[in-house]
Every structure is written in C-alpha cells, then in structure tokens.
Short mmCIF file of the C-alpha atoms (twelve columns), coordinates in Angstrom:
data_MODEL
# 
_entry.id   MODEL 
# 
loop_
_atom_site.group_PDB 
_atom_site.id 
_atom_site.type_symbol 
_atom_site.label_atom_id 
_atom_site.label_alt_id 
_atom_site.label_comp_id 
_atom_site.label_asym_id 
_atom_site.label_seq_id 
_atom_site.Cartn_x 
_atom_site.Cartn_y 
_atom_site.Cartn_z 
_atom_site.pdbx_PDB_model_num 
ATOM 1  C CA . UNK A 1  34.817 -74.215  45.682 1 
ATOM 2  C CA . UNK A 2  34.786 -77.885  46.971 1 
ATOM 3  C CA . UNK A 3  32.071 -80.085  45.750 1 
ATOM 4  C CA . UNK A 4  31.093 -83.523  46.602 1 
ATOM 5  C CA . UNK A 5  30.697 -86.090  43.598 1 
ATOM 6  C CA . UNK A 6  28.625 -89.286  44.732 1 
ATOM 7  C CA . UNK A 7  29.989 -92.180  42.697 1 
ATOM 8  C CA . UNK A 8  27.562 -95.023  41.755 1 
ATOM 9  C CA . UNK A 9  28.732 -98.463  42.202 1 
ATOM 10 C CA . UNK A 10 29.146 -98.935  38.304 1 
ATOM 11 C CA . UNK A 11 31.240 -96.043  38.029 1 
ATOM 12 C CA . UNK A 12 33.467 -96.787  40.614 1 
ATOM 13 C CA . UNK A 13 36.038 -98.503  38.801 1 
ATOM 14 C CA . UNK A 14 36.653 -95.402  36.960 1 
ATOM 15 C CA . UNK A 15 37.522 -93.999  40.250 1 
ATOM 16 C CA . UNK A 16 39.753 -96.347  42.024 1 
ATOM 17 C CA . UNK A 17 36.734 -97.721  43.744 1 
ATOM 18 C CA . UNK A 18 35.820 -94.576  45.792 1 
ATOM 19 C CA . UNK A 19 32.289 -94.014  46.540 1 
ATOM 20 C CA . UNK A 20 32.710 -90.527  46.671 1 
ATOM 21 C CA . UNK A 21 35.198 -88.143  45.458 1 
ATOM 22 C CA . UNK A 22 35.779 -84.435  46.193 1 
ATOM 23 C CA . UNK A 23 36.754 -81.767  43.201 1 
ATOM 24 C CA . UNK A 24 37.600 -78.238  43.086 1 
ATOM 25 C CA . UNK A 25 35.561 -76.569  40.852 1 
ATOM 26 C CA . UNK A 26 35.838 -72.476  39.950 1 
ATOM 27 C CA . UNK A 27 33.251 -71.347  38.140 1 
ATOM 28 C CA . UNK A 28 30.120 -72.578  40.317 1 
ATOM 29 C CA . UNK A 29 28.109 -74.556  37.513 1 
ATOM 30 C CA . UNK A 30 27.463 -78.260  37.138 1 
ATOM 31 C CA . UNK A 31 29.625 -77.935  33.536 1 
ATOM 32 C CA . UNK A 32 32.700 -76.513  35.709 1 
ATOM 33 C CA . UNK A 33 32.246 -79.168  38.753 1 
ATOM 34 C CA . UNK A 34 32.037 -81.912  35.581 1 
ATOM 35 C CA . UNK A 35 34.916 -80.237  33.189 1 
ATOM 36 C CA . UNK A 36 37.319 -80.733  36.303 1 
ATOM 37 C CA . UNK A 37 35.405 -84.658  36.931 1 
ATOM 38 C CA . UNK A 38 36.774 -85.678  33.421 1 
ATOM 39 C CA . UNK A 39 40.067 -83.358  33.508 1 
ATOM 40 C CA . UNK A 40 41.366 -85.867  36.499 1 
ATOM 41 C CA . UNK A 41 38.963 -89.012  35.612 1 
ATOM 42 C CA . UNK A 42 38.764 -88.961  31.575 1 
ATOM 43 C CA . UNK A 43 37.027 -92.439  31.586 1 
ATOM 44 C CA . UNK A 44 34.704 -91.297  34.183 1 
ATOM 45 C CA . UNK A 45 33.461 -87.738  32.015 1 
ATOM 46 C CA . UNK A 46 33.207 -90.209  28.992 1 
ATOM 47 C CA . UNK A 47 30.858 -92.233  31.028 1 
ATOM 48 C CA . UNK A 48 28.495 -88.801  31.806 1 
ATOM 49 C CA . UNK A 49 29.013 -86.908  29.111 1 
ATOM 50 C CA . UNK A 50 29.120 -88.140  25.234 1 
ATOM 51 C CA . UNK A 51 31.240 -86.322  22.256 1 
ATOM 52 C CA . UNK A 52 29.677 -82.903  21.836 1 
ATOM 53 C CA . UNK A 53 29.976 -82.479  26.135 1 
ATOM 54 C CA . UNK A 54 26.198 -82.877  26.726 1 
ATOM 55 C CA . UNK A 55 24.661 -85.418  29.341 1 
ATOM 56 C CA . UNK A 56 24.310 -88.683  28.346 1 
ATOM 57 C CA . UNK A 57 20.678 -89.313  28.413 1 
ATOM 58 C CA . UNK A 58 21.248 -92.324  30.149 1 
ATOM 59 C CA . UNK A 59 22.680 -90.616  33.105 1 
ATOM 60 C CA . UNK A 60 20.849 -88.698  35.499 1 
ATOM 61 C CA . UNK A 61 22.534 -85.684  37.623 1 
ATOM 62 C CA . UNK A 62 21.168 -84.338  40.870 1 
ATOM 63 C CA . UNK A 63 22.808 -81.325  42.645 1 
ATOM 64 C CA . UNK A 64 21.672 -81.443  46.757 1 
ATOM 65 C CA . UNK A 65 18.939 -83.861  45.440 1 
ATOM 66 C CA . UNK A 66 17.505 -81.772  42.735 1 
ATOM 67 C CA . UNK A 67 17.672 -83.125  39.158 1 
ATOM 68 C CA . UNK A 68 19.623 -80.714  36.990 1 
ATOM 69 C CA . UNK A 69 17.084 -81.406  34.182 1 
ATOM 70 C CA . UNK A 70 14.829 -79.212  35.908 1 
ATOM 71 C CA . UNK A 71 17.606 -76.543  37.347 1 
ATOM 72 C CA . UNK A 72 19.498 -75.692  33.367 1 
ATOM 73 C CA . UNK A 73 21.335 -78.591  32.890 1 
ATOM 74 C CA . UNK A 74 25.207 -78.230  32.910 1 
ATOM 75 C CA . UNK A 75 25.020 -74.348  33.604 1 
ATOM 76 C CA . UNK A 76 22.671 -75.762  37.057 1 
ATOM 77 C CA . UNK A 77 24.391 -73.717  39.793 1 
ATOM 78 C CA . UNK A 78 26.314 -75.398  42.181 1 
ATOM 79 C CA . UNK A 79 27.427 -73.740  45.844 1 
ATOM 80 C CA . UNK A 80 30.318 -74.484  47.637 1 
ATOM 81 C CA . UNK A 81 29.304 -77.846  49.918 1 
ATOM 82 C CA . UNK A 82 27.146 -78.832  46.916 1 
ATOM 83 C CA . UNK A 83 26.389 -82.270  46.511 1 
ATOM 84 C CA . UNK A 84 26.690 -83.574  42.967 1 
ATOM 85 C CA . UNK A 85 24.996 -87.131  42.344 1 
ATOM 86 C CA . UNK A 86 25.592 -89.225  39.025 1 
ATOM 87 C CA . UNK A 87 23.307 -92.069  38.335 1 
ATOM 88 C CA . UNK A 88 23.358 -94.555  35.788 1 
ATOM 89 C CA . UNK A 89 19.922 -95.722  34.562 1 
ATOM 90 C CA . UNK A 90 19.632 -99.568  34.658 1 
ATOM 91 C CA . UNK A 91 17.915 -101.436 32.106 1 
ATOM 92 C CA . UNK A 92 17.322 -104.996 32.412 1 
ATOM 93 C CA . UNK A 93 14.303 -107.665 31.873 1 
# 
C-alpha cells in the first residue's frame, strides 16, 4: 500500500527538503503508514510522535483531509492512495 506523506515546511529538513514523500505501508493504519515514516526518517517520527509512540499533541494528523483525532487516532484507517498530512502547530506572539 503506497501512501502519500505531506511534509510541512518545518519538517522538511528531516526529509532532505522534500515536500512530500511516498511510504509503503502494510498494515493499512495511520500507526503502520507512521512506524515505516520513522523506520526510514528517525528524526522525522521523533518530531510526530514522543517516547511512549503516541502523537505529539502539538502535531496535528489528517488522513484525505480528515483529522485522525476524530477517525481513532494511530489505528485511523488509511487506503491505498491515502493522503497523510502532518502539521506542526505554531505558536508565536
């Protein structure tokens, strides 16, 4: 299963730049698409995910636009195609 991953701007050094990266994911959840994110890009899963594996809640994860929040988190199902969005919230003032 091929998934898009939509890299933000502030993430993209943990990425060699790209703005968008494709992965290869098994298992069809969010948690498989991301498991295989940090297994190639360790820096990168750091950045989404903190020590015990959850979502940072800093970070916000939409999958074809829908924010997994509202879809089971991590075990969110993701289809072949799937678009996978990370964003970083901003804070500033």
């Amino acid at each position: 299963m091929s998934v898009q991953v939509l890299v933000p701007s502030a993430l993209r050094s943990e990425v060699d730049g790209a703005a968008r990266v494709e992965v290869e994911a098994g298992g069809g959840s969010l948690r498989d698409v991301l498991d295989e994110l940090e297994r190639r890009w360790p820096r990168l899963g750091r950045r989404i995910r903190d020590e015990q594996g959850e979502l940072r809640r800093f970070v916000n994860v939409y999958v074809d636009g829908e924010d997994v929040r509202a879809l089971g988190g991590q075990e969110a199902g993701v289809t072949d195609g799937a678009e996978v969005q990370v964003i970083p919230s901003v804070a500033g003032g």
